[in-house]
N, C-alpha and C positions, 0 to 999 in steps of 0.2 A: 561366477556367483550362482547358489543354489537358485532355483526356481522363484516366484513370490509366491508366499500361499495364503496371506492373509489380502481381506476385500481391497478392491480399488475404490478411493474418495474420490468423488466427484463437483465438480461446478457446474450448477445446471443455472444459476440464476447470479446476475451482479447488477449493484445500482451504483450511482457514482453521480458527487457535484463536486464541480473545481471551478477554478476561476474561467474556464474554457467553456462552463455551461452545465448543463443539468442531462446527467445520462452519459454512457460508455460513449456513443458513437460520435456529441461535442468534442468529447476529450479523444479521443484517439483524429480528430479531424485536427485540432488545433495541433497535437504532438505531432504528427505528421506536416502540415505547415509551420512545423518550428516558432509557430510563436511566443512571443515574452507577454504574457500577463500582466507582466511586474509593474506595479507605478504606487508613488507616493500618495502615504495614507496620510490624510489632514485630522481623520481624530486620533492619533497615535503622535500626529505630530504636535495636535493641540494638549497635549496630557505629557510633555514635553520630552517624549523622546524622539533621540536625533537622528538614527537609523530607521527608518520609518518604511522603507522598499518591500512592499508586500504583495497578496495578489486574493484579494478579498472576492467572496462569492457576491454575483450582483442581485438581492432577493427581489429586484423585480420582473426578472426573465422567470422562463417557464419550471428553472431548477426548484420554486419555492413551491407552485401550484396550486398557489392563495393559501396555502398552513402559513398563518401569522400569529397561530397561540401559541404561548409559552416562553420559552426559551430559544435564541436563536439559534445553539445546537441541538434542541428537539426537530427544531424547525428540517434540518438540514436530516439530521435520522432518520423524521419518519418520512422523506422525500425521495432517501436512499433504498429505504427497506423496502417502499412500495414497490420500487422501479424491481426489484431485485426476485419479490416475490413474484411481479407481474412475469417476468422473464421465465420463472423457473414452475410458472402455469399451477401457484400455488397458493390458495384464498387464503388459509387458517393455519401455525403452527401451533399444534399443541400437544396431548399426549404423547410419547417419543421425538421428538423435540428439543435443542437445547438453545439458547442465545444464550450470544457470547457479546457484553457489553466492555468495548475496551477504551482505555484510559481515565476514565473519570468513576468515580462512584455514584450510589444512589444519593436523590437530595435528599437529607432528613428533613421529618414534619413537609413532606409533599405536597405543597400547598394547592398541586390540580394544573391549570390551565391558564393561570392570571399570566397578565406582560408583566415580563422582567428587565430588566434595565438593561440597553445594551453592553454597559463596562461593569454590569453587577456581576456580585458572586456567585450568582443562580448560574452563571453560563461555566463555571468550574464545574459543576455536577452535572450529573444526569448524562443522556437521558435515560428515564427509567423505563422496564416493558411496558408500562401502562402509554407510554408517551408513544409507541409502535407501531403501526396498521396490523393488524390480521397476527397478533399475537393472544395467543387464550392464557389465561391464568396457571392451564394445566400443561406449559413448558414450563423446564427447567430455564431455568436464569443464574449466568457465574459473571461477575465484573473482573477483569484481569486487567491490568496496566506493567506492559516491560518496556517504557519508557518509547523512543519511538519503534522498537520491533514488536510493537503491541499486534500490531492485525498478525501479524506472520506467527508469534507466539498463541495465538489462538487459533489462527487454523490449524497451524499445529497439536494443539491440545483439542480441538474440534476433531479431528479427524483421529486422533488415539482413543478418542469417547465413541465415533461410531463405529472405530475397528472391533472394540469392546462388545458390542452386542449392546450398546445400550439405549439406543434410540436410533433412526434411521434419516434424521435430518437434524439440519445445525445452521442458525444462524449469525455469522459474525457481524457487528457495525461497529462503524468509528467514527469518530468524530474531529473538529478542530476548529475551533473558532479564534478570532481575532480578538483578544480583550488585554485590557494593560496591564492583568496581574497574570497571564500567562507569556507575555510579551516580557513582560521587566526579567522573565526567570531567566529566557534565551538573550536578554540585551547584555543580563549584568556580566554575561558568560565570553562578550566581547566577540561570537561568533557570528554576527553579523554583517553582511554586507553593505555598504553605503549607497551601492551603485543598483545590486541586483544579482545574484545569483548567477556563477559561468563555470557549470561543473566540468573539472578535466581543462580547463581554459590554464594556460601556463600565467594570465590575468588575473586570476579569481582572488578575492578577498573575501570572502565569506558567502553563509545562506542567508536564505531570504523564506519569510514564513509564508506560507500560503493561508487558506482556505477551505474547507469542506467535508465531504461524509462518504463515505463503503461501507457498502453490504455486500456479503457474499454469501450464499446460499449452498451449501456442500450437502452432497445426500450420501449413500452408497449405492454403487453401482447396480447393483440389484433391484434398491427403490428406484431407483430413475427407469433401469427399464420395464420395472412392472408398471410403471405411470405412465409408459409409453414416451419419454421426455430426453432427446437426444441431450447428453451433455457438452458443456464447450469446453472443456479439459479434465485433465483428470492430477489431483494432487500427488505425484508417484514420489515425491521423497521432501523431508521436510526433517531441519535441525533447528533446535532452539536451545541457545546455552548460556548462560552466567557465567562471566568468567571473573569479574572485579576486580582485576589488578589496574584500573584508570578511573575513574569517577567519568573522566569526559573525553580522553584522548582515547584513537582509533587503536588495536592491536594488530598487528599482522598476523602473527599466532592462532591470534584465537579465529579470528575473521577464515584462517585458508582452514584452519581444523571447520570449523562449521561448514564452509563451502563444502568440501571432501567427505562430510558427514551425507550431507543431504545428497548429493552425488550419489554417494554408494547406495543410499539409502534407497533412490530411484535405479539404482542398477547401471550408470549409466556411465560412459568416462569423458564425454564431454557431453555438451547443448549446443543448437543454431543458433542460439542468443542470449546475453544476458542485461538483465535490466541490473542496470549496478543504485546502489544509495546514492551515492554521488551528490553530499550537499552541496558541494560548491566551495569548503573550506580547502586550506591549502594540506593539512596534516591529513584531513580524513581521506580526503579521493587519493592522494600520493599513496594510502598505506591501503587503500581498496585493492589498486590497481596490482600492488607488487604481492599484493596476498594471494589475487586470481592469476598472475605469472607466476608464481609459488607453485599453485596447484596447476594450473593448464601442462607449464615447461615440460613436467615428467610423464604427463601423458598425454603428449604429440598435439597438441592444441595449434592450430594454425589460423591465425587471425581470425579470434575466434571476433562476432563484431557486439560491442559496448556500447550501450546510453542510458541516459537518465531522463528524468524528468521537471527536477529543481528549478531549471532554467526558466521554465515555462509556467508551471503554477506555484512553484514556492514550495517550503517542504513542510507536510499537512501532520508534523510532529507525529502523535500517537498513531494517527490515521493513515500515514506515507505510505505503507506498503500497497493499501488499497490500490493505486493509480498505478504503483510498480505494476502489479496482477493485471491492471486493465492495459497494459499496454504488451504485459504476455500475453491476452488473450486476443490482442489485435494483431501481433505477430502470429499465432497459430490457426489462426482465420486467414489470415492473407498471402503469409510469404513475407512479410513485410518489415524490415524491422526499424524503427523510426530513429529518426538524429537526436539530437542535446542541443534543445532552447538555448541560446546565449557560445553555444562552445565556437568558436570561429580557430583558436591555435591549439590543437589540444597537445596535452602535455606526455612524453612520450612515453608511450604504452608496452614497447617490447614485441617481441613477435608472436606470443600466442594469443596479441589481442590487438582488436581494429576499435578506436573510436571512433564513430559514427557524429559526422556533423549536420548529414542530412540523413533522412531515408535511403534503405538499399533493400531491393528487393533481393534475396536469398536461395535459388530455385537449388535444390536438390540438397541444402541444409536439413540438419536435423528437425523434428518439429517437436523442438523442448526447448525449453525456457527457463535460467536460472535468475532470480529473486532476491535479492538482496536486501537485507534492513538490518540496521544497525542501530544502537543508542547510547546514550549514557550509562557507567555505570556497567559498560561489560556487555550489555542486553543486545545478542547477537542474532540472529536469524536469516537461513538460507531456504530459499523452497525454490524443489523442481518442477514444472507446472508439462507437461505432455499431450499432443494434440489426441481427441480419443481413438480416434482408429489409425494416428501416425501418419495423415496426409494433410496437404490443405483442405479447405472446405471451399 
């Protein structure tokens, strides 16, 4: 492949809440001790549905950090953004600038800061920039929703906007809260689990919802180093694609065509790891799994090693890729690449791939990272995430 000549995207800053706690380094503890989240929600079950296995953020740990105004997914936003901004040693986005708000729209007639009901319809919308720390008036603001590859579909169009020349930082959030008019959409769909999410488990009977908020802070490589601000990876290949032939069912087709996208796209012909979608359903991981032997088989992929995350916090819909990222970035920080919450038999993978039921450390692995998010409806996305000077840290 020719040379790359256009800038490297970078991650200088991420925040993250799940049901593991408030910040990257909760979650990357708990995904590493393999723990389950999961347990029965009593107001999901009092509003009478009967799948009710989820894995709810607890707002009175430090993830909330006394923000009680508003909406409970403001709440989780501006909790994410803070963490994200603080990371990436950044007070104020504004002029050159973009957020990137995904899955929900603005609320109309913004009523401000009043409590909103917890199963009301305020927690559909928002949040808006205004609801954001250390956002100025004088960013751009774009709302994108592609179903769950929403964060992945924005970094991706985040990072074609600062390859553009047109601003030199970009911030993604997401969101996902717990409410029964976003619940009833995934219950009626019958993909749910009764017990709990056991993604790649030859067990598994469905997903299980999670939980919480991503931010991710991308700049280019040139801002980060004139700011002095070592990054924790670098965005080197990213696919995002519509394909529409299912409304709900997983593709093979489409799924290896995107992987093989972002692949080329980063230059690369395999990674040291990949974080798969992996909800837990029986169709979706089965057609994951034979889409990545698809692509691994023909070029020389040797137990390449697999996990998810579902098991453990639930899948945060719009917002799932978030915690995929964050556990790229705890693999290219450590060597490390973490097991699958709940997977105890996993279902057989083929030779160009290892599921991972516990942690394996990795020593002389590549240090890149492939990303996986899928959704309804076609809405595909692959990102390849690279450590920045190609060693551990």
């Amino acid at each position: 492949m020719a040379p790359r000549t256009t800038p490297d995207t970078v991650i200088t800053g991420m925040g993250l809440i799940t049901a593991y706690g408030g910040g990257t380094s909760a979650y990357w503890r708990g995904l590493l001790a393999g723990t389950r989240a999961l347990r029965p929600h009593a107001d999901l079950a009092a509003a009478g549905f009967e799948r009710t296995v989820t894995a709810p953020v607890a707002m009175a740990d430090d993830a909330a950090r006394g923000e009680r105004r508003g909406s409970r997914r403001g709440v989780l936003a501006r909790v994410a953004t803070a963490q994200a901004l603080r990371e990436a040693s950044i007070a104020e986005l504004g002029y050159g600038a973009m957020v990137v708000i995904v899955g929900q729209t603005p609320r109309a007639n913004d009523a401000g800061d009043g409590a909103a009901p917890r199963w009301g319809r305020d927690e559909l919308a928002g949040p808006s920039p205004a609801d954001l720390p250390g956002i100025s008036p004088r960013a751009e603001t774009v709302y994108l929703s592609q179903a769950c590859a929403s964060v992945s579909f924005a970094l991706d169009y985040a990072r074609t906007w600062l390859r553009s020349g047109c601003g030199t930082t970009a911030l993604v959030v997401g969101t996902c809260v717990l409410n029964a008019y976003e619940y009833a959409g995934m219950a009626i769909t019958g993909a749910l689990s009764p017990t709990g999410a056991r993604p790649f488990d030859t067990a598994r009977d469905g997903t299980s919802l999670g939980e919480g908020a991503g931010a991710l802070l991308l700049e280019t490589a040139a801002a980060a180093d004139r700011r002095g601000v070592r990054p924790q990876a670098v965005l080197a290949g990213a696919a995002a694609r519509v394909n529409g032939r299912s409304p709900a069912a997983s593709d093979e087709e489409a799924i290896s065509d995107c992987v093989r996208a972002a692949l080329d796209d980063a230059q690369l012909e395999r990674v040291g790891y990949i974080h798969a979608h992996a909800t837990g359903t029986v169709q979706g991981d089965t057609v994951e799994l034979a889409a990545l032997q698809a692509v691994g088989a023909p070029r020389g992929w040797e137990a390449v090693p697999v996990s998810g995350h579902k098991g453990g916090i639930g899948h945060l819909m719009h917002a799932s890729s978030a915690p995929g990222i964050a556990a790229a970035l705890g693999y290219l920080r450590t060597g490390t690449a973490p097991g699958t919450p709940g997977l105890d038999a996993p279902e057989a993978a083929g030779r160009s791939l290892r599921l991972l039921t516990r942690p394996r450390e990795l020593p002389g692995a590549p240090r890149s990272c492939l990303v996986n998010s899928f959704g309804f409806a076609g809405n595909n996305s692959s990102l390849v995430l690279t450590a920045p000077d190609g060693s551990i840290r």
